[in-house]
N, CA, C and O atoms as CSV, one atom per row, in Angstrom:
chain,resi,resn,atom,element,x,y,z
A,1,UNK,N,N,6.050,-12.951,-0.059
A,1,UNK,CA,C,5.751,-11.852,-0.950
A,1,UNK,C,C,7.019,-11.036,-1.161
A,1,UNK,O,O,7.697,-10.689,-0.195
A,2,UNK,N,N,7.340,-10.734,-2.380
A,2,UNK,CA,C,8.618,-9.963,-2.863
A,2,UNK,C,C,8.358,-8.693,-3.138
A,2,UNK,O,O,7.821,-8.349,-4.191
A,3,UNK,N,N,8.724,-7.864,-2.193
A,3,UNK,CA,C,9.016,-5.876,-2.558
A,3,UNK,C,C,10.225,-5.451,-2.932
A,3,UNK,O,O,11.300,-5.587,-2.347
A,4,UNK,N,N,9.874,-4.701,-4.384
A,4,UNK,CA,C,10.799,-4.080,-4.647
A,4,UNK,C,C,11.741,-2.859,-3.803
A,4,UNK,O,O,11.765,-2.518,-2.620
A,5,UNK,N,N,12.330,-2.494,-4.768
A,5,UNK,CA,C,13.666,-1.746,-3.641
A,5,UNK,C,C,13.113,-0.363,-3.596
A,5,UNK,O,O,13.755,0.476,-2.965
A,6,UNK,N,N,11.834,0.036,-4.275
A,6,UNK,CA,C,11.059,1.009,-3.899
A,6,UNK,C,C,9.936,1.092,-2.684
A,6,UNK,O,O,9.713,1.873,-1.759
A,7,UNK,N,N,9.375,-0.076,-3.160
A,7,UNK,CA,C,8.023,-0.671,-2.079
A,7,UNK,C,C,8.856,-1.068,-1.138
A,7,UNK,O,O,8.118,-1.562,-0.285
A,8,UNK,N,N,9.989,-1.155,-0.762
A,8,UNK,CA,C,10.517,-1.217,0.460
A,8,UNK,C,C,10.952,-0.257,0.556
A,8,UNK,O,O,11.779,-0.405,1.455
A,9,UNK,N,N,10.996,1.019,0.139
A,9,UNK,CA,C,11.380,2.093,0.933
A,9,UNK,C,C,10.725,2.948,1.043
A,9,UNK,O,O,11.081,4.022,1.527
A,10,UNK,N,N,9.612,2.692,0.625
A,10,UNK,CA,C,8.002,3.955,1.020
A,10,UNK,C,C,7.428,3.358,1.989
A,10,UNK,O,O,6.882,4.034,2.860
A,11,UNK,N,N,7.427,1.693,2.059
A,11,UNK,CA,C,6.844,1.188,2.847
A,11,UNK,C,C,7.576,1.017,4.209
A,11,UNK,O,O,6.985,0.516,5.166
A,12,UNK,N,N,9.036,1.492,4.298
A,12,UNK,CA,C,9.744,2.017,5.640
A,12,UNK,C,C,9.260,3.134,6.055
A,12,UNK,O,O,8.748,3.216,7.171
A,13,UNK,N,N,9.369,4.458,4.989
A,13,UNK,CA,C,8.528,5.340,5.313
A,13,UNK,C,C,7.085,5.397,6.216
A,13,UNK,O,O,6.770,5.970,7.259
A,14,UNK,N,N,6.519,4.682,5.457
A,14,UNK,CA,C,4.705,4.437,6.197
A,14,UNK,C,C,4.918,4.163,7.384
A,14,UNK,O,O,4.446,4.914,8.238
A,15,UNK,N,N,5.597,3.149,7.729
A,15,UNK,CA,C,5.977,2.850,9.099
A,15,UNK,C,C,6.390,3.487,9.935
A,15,UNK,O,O,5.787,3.335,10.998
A,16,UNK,N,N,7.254,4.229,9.949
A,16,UNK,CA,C,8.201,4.887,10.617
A,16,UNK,C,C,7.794,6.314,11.029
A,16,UNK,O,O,8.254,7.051,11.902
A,17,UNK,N,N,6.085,6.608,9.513
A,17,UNK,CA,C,5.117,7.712,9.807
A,17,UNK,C,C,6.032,8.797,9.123
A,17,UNK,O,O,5.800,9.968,9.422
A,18,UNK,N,N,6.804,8.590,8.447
A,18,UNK,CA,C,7.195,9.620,7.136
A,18,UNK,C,C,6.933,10.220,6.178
A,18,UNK,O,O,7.575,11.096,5.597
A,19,UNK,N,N,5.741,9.670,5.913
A,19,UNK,CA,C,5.102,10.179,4.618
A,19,UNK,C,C,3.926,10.554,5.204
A,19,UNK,O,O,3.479,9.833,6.096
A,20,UNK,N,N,3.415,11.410,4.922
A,20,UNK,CA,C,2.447,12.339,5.002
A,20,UNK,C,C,1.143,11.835,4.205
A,20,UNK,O,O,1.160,10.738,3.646
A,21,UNK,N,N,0.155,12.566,4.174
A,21,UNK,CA,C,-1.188,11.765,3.208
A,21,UNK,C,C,-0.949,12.168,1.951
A,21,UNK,O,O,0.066,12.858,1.867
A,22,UNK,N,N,-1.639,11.946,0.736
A,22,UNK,CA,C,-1.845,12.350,-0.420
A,22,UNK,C,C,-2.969,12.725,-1.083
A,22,UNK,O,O,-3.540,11.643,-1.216
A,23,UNK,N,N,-3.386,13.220,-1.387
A,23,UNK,CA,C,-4.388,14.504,-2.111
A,23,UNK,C,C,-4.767,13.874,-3.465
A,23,UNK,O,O,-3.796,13.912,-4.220
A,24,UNK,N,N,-5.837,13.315,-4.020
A,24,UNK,CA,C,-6.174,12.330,-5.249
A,24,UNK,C,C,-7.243,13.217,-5.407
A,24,UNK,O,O,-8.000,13.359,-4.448
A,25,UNK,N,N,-7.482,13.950,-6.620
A,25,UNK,CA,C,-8.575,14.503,-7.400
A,25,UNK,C,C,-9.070,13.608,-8.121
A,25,UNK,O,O,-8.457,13.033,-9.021
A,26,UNK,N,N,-10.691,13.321,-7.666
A,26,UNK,CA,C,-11.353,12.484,-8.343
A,26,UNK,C,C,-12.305,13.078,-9.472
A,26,UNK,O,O,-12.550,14.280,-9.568
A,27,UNK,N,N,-12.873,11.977,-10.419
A,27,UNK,CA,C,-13.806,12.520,-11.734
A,27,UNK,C,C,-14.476,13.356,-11.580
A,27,UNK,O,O,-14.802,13.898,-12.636
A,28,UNK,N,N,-15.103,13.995,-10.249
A,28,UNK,CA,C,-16.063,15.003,-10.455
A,28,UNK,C,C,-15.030,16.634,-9.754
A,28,UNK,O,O,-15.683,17.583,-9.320
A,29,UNK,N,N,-13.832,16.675,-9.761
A,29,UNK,CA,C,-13.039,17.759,-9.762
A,29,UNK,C,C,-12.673,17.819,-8.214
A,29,UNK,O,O,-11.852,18.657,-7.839
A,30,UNK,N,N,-13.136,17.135,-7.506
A,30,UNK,CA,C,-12.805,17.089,-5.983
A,30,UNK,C,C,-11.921,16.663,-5.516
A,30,UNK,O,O,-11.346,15.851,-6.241
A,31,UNK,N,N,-11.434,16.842,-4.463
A,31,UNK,CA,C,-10.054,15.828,-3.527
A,31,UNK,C,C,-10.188,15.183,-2.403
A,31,UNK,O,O,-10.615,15.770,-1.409
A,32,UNK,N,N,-9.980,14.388,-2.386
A,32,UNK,CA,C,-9.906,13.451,-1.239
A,32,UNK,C,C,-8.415,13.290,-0.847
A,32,UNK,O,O,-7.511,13.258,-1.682
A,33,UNK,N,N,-8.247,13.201,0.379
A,33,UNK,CA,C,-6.845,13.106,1.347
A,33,UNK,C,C,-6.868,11.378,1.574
A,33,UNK,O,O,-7.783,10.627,1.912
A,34,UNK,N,N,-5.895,11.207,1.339
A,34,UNK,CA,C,-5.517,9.713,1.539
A,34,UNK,C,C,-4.741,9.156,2.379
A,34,UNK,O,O,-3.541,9.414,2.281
A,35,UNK,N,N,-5.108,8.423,3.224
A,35,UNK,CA,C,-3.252,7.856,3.821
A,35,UNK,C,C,-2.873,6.361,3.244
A,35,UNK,O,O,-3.527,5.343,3.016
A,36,UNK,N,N,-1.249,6.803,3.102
A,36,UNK,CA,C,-0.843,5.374,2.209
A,36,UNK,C,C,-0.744,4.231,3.330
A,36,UNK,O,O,-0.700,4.561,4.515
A,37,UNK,N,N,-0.714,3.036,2.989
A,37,UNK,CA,C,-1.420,2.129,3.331
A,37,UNK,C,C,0.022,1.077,3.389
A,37,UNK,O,O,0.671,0.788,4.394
A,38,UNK,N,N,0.263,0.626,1.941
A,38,UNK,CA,C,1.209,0.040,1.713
A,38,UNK,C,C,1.570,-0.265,0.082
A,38,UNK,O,O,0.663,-0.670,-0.645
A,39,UNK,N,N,2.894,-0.061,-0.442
A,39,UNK,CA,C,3.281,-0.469,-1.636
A,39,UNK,C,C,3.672,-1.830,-1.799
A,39,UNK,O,O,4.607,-2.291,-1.145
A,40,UNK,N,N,2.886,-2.655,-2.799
A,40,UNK,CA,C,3.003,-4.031,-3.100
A,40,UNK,C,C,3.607,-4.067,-4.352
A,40,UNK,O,O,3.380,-3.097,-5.075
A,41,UNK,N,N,4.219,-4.824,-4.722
A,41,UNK,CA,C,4.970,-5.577,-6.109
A,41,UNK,C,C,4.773,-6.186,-6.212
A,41,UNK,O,O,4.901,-7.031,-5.326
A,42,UNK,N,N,4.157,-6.514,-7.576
A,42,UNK,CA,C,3.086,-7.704,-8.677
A,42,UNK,C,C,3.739,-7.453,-9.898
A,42,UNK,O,O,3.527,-6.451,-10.581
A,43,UNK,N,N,4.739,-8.585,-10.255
A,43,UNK,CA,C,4.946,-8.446,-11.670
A,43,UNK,C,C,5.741,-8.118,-12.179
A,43,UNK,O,O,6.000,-8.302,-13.369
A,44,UNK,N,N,6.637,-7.245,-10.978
A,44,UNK,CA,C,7.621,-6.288,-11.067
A,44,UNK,C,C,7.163,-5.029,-11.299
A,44,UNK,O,O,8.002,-4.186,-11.616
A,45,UNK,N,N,6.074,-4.725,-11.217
A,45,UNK,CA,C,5.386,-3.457,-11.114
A,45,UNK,C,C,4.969,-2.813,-9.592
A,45,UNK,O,O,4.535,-3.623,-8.772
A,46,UNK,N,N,5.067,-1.596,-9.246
A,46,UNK,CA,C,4.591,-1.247,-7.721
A,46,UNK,C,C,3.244,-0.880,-7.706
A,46,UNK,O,O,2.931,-0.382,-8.787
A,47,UNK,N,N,2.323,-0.931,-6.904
A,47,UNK,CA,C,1.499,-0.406,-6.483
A,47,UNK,C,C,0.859,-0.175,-5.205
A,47,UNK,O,O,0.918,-1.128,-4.428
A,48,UNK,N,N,0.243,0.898,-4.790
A,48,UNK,CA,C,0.040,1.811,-3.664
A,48,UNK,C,C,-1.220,1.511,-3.278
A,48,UNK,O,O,-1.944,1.420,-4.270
A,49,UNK,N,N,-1.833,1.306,-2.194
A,49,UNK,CA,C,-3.318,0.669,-1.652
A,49,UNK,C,C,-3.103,2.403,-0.873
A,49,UNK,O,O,-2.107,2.669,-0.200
A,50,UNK,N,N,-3.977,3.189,-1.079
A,50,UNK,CA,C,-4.422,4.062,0.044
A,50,UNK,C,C,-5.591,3.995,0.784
A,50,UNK,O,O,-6.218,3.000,0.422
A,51,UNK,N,N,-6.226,4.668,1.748
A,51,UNK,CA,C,-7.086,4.679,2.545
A,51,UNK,C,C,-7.676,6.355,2.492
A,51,UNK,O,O,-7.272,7.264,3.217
A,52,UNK,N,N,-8.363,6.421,1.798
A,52,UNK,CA,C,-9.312,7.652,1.775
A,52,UNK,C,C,-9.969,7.940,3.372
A,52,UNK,O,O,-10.461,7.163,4.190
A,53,UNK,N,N,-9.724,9.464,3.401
A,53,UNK,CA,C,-10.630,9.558,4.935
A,53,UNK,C,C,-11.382,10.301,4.151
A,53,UNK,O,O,-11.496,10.593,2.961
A,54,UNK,N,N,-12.096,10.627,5.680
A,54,UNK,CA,C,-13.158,11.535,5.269
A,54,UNK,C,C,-12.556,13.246,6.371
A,54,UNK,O,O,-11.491,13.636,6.849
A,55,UNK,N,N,-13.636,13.637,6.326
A,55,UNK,CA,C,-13.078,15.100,6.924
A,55,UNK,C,C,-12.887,15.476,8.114
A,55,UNK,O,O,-12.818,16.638,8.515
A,56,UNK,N,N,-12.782,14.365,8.806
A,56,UNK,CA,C,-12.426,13.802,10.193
A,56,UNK,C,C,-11.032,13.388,9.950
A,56,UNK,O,O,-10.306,13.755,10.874
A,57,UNK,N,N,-10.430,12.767,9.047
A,57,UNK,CA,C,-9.540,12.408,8.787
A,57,UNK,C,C,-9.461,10.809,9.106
A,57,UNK,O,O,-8.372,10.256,9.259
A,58,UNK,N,N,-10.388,10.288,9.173
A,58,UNK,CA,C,-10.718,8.541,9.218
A,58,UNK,C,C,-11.082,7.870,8.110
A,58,UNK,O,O,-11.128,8.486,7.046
A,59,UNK,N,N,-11.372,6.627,8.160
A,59,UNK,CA,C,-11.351,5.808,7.532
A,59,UNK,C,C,-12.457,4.672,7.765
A,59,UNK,O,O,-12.035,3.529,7.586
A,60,UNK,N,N,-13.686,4.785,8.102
A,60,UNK,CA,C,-14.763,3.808,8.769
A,60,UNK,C,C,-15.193,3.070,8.193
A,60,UNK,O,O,-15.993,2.327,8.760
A,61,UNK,N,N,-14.959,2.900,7.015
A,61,UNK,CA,C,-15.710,2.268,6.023
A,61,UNK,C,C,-14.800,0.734,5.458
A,61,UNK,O,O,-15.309,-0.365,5.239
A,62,UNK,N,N,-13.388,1.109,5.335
A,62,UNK,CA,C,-12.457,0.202,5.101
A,62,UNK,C,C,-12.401,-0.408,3.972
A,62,UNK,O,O,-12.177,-1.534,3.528
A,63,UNK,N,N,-12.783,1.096,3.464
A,63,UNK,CA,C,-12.608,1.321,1.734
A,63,UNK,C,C,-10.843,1.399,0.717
A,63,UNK,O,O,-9.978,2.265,0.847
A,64,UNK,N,N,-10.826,0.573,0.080
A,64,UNK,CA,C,-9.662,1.149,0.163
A,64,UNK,C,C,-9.063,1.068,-1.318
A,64,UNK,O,O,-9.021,0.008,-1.943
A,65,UNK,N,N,-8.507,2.542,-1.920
A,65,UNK,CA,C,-8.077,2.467,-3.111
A,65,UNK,C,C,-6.621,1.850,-3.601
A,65,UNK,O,O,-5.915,1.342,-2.730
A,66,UNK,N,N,-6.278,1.871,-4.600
A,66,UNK,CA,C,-5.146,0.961,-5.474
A,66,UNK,C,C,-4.800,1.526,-6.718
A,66,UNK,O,O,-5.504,1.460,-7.726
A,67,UNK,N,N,-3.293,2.291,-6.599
A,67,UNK,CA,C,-2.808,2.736,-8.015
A,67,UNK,C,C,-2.055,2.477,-8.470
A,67,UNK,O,O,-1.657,1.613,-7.690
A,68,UNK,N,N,-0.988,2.499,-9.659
A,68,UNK,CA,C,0.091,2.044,-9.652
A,68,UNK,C,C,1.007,3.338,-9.164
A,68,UNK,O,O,0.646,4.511,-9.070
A,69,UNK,N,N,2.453,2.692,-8.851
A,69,UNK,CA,C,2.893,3.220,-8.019
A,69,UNK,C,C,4.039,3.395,-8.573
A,69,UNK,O,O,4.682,2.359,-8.744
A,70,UNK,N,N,4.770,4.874,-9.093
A,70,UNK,CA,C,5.862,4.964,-9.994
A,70,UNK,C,C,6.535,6.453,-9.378
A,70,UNK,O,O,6.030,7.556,-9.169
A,71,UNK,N,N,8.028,5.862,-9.189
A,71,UNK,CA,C,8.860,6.502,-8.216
A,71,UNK,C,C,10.368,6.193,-8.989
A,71,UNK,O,O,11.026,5.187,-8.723
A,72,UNK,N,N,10.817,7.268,-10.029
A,72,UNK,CA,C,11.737,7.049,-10.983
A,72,UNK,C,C,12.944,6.875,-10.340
A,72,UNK,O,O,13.788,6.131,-10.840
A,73,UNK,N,N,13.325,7.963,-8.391
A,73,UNK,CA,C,14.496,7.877,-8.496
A,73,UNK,C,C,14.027,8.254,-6.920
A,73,UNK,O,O,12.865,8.583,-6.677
A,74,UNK,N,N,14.912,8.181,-6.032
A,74,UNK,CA,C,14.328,8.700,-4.566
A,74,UNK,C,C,14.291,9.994,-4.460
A,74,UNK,O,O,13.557,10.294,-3.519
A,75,UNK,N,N,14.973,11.397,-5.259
A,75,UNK,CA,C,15.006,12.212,-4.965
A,75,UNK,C,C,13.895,12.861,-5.590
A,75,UNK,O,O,14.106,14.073,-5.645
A,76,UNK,N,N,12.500,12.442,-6.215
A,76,UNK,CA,C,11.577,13.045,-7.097
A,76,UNK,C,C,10.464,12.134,-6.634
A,76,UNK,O,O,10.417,10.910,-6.522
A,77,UNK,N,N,9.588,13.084,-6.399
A,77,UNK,CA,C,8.061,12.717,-5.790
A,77,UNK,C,C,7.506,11.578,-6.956
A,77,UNK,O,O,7.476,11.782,-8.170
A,78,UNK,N,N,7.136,10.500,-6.350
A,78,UNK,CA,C,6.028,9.224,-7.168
A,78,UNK,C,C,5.099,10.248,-7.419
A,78,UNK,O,O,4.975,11.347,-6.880
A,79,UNK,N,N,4.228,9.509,-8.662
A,79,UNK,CA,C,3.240,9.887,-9.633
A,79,UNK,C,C,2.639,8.087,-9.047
A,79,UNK,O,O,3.220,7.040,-8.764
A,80,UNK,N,N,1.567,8.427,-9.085
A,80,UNK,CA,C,0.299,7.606,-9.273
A,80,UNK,C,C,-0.210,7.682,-10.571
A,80,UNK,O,O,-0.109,8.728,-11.212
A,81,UNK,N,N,-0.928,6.345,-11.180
A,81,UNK,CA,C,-1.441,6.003,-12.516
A,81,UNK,C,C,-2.853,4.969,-12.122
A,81,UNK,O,O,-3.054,4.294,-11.112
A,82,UNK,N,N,-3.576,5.132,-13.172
A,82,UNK,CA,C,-4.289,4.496,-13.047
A,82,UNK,C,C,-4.225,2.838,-13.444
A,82,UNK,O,O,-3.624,2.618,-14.495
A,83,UNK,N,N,-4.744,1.697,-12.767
A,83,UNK,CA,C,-5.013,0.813,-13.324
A,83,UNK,C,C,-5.890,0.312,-14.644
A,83,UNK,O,O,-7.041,-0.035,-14.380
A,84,UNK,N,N,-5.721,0.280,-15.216
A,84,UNK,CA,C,-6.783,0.208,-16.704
A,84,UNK,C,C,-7.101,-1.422,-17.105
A,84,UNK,O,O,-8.158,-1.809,-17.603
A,85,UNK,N,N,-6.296,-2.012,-16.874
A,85,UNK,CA,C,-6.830,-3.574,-17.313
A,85,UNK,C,C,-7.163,-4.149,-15.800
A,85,UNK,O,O,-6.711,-3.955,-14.671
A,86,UNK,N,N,-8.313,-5.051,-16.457
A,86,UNK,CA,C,-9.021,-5.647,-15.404
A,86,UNK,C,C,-8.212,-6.659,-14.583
A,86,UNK,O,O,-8.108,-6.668,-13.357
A,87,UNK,N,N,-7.701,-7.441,-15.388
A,87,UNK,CA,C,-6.561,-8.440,-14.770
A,87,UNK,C,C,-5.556,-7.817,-14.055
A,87,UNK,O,O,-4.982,-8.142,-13.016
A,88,UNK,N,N,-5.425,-6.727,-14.895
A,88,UNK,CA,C,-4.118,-6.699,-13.972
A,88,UNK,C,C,-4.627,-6.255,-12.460
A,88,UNK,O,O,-4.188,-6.782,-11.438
A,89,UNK,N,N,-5.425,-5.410,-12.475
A,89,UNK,CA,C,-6.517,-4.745,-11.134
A,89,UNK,C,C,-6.613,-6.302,-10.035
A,89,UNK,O,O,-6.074,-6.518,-8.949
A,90,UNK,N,N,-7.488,-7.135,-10.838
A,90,UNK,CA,C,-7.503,-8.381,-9.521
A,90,UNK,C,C,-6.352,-8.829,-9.795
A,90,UNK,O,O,-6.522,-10.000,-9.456
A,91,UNK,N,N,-5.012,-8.759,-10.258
A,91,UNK,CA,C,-3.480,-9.901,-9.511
A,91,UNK,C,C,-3.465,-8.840,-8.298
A,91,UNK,O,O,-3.429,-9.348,-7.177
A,92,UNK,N,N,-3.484,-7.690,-8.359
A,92,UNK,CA,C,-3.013,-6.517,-7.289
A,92,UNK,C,C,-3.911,-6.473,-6.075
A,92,UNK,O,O,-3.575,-6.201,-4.923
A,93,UNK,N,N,-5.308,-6.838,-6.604
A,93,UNK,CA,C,-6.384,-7.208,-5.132
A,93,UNK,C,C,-6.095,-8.325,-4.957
A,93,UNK,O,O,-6.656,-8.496,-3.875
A,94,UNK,N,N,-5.384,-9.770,-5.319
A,94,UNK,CA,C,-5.470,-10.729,-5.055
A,94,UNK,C,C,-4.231,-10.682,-3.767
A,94,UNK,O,O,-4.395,-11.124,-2.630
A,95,UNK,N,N,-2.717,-9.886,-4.413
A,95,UNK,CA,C,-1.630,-9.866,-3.945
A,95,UNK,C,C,-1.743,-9.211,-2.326
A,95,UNK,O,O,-1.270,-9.717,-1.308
A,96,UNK,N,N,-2.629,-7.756,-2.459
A,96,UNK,CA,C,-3.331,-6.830,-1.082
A,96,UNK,C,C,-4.104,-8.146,-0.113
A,96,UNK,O,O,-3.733,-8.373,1.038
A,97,UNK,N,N,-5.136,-8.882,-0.745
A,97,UNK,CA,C,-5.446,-9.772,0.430
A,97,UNK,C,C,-4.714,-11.001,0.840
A,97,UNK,O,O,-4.903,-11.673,1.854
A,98,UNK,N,N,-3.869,-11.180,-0.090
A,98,UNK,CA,C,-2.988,-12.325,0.661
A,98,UNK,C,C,-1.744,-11.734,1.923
A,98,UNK,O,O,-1.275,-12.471,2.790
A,99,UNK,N,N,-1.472,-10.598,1.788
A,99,UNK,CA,C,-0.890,-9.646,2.319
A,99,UNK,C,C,-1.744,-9.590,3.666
A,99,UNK,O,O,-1.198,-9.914,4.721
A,100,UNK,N,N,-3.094,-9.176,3.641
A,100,UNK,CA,C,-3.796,-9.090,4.794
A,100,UNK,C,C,-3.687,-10.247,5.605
A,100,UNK,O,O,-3.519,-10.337,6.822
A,101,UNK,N,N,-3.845,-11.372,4.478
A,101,UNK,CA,C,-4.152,-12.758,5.209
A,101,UNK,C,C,-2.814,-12.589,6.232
A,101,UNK,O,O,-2.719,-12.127,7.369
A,102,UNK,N,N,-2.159,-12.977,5.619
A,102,UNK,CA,C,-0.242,-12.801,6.044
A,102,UNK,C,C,-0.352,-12.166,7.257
A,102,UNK,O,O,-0.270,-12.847,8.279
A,103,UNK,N,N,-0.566,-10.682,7.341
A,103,UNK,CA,C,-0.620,-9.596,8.702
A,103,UNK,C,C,-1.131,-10.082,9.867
A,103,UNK,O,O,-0.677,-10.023,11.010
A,104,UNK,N,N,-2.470,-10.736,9.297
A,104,UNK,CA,C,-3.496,-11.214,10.092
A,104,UNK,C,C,-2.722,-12.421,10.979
A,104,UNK,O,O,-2.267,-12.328,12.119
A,105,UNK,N,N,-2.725,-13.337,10.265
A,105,UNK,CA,C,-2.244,-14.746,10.601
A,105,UNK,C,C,-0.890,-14.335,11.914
A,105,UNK,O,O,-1.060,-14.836,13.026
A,106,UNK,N,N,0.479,-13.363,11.668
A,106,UNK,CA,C,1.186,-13.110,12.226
A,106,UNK,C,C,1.234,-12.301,13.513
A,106,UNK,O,O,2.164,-12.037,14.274
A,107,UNK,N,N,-0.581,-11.867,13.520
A,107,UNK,CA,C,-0.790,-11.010,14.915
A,107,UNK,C,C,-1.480,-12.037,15.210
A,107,UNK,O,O,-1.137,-12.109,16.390
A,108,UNK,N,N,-2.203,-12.913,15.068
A,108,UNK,CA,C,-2.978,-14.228,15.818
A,108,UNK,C,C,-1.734,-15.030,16.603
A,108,UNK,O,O,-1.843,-15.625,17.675
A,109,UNK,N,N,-0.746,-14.916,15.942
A,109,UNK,CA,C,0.200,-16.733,15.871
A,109,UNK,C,C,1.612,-15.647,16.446
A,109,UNK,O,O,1.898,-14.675,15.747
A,110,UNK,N,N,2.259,-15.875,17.496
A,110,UNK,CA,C,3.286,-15.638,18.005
A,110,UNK,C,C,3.873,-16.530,17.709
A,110,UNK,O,O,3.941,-17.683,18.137
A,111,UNK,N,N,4.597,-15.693,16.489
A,111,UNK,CA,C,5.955,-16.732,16.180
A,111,UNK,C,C,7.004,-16.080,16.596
A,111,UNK,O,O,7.259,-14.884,16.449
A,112,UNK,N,N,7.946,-17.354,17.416
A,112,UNK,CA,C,9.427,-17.522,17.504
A,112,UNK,C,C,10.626,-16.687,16.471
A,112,UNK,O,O,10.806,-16.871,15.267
A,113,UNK,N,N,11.211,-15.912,17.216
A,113,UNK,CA,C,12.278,-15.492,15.945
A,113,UNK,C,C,12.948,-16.490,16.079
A,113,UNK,O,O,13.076,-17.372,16.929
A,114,UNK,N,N,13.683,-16.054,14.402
A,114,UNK,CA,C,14.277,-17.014,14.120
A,114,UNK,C,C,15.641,-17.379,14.531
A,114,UNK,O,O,16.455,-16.613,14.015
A,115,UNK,N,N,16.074,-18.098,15.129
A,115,UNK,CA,C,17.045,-18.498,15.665
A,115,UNK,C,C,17.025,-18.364,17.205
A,115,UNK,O,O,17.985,-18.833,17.815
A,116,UNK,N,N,16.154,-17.846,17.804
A,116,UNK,CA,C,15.617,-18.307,18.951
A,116,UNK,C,C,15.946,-19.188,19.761
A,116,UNK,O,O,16.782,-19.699,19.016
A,117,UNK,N,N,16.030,-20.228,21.287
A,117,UNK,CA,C,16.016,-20.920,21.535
A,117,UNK,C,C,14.332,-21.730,21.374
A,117,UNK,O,O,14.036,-22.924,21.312
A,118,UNK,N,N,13.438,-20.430,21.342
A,118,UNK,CA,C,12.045,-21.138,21.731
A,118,UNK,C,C,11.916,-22.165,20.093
A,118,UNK,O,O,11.085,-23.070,20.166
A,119,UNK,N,N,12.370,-22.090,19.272
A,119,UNK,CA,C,12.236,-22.676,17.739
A,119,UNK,C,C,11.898,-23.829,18.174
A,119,UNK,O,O,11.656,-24.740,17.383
């Protein structure tokens, strides 16, 4: 999977616990607190998977939203957009679960670094 030179640097952030949650006002005027999750690149486009809590500040449900993800320059806060075409919505759920698969597979399977003797 290929990340751009943005989605690799929010997604250092996430890691490293740099970024803070984000605040998404939904259709009926409310907010929900989010924590970001991870930025994927599909297309050459970014997009952001968050994790809505609730007022606990969790996540139990393992619900999880998807926006696009637009970050003009590092020194100016990303804007989130909505997805509007359907296709493009499932390449970006398709890209998030192959991603999972990926995570998954690499905490099951102890792999050897590379160049290792164990190779």
């Amino acid at each position: 999977m290929e990340f751009s030179k943005n989605a690799i640097e929010m997604n250092t952030r996430i890691e490293n616990g740099d970024q803070g949650t984000v605040d998404i006002e939904i259709n009926d005027g409310s907010v929900v607190t989010c924590a970001p999750m991870l930025v994927l690149t599909v297309e050459s486009k970014d997009y952001i998977v968050l994790l809505p809590l609730d007022e606990k500040g969790q996540n139990t449900d393992g619900v999880v939203w998807i926006y696009e993800f637009i970050w003009e320059s590092f020194d100016k806060d990303p804007e989130l957009g909505n997805i509007e075409d359907d296709e493009e919505y499932a390449k970006v759920e398709e890209a998030f679960d192959l991603y999972l698969d990926d995570a998954e597979f690499d905490e099951l399977i102890d792999l050897p670094e590379e160049g290792s003797e164990d190779v």
